[in-house]
N, C-alpha and C positions, 0 to 999 in steps of 0.2 A: 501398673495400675494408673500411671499418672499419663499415661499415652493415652488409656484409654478414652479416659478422662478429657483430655484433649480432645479425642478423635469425637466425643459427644458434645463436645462444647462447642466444634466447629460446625458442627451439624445444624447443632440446634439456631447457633447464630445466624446461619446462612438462610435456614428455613422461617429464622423472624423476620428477617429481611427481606425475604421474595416475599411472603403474607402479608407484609406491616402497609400501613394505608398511607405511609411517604413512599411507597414504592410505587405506587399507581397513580402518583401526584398530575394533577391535570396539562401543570405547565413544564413545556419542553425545553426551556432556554439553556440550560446548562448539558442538555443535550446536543441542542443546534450549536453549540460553543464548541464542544467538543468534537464535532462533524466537521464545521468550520477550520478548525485544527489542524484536524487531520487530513484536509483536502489540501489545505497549505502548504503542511511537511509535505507530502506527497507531491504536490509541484515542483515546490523546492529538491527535493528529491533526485527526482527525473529530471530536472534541468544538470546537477552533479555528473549523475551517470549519463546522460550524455554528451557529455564534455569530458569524461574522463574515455568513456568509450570511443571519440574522434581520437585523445594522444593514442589510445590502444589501436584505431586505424594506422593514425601515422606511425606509429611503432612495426606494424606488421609489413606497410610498404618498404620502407628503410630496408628490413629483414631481406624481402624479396629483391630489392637492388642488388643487394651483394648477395644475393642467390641460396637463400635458406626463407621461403617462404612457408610458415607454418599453417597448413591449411585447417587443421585439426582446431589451432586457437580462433583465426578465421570466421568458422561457422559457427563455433562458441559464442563469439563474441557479436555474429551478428544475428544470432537464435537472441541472446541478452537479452540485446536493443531493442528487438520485436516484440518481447515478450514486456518489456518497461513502458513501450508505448502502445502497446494493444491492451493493459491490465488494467486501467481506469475505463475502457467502452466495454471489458467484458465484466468490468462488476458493478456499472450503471444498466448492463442491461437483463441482466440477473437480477439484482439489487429494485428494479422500479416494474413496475405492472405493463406498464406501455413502452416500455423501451427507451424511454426519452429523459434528456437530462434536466434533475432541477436545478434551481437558483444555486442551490449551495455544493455542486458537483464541478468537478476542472471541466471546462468548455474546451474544445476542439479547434479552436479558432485560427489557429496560428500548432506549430509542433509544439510549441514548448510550453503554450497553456492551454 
């Protein structure tokens, strides 16, 4: 009974909130805050893994000196990398109508921002 109950409560509150007229509120600022965020961490991010992904280079060379080159980890690891720095131009270009980035999207400029 008391799940039920629950499971009606959540309903209901979810469904006041998508109707309620602060949800259609005009101004986006804690929107843009939160974009802004998340385009950050995201930088920040991608900068880690790839720095952690060059020790995982150097790790793989080493291996191959002394003649155990693991090819399998290899193209793991460099599918990764492509995939960390191709994921921000394939969801700004998804993400926008024209293709092009705005103000508050990681620019291209340089790899690492």
């Amino acid at each position: 009974m008391l799940v039920k109950f629950l499971k009606v409560f959540a309903i209901v509150a979810v469904v006041t909130l998508a109707i309620s007229a602060d949800a259609f509120a005009q101004n986006n600022a804690v929107f843009d805050v939160v974009i802004q965020k998340g385009v950050n961490l995201f930088t920040e991010i991608r900068t880690v893994v790839f720095v952690m992904g060059g020790f995982g280079l150097v790790g793989l060379a080493v291996a191959s000196i002394f003649g155990r080159p693991m090819w399998k980890w290899f193209a793991l690891l460099a599918l990764g990398l492509v995939v960390v720095a191709v994921a921000n131009a394939i969801v700004n270009y998804f993400a926008s109508s024209d293709g092009t980035s705005s103000n508050n999207r990681v620019k291209f400029n340089d790899t690492l921002n």
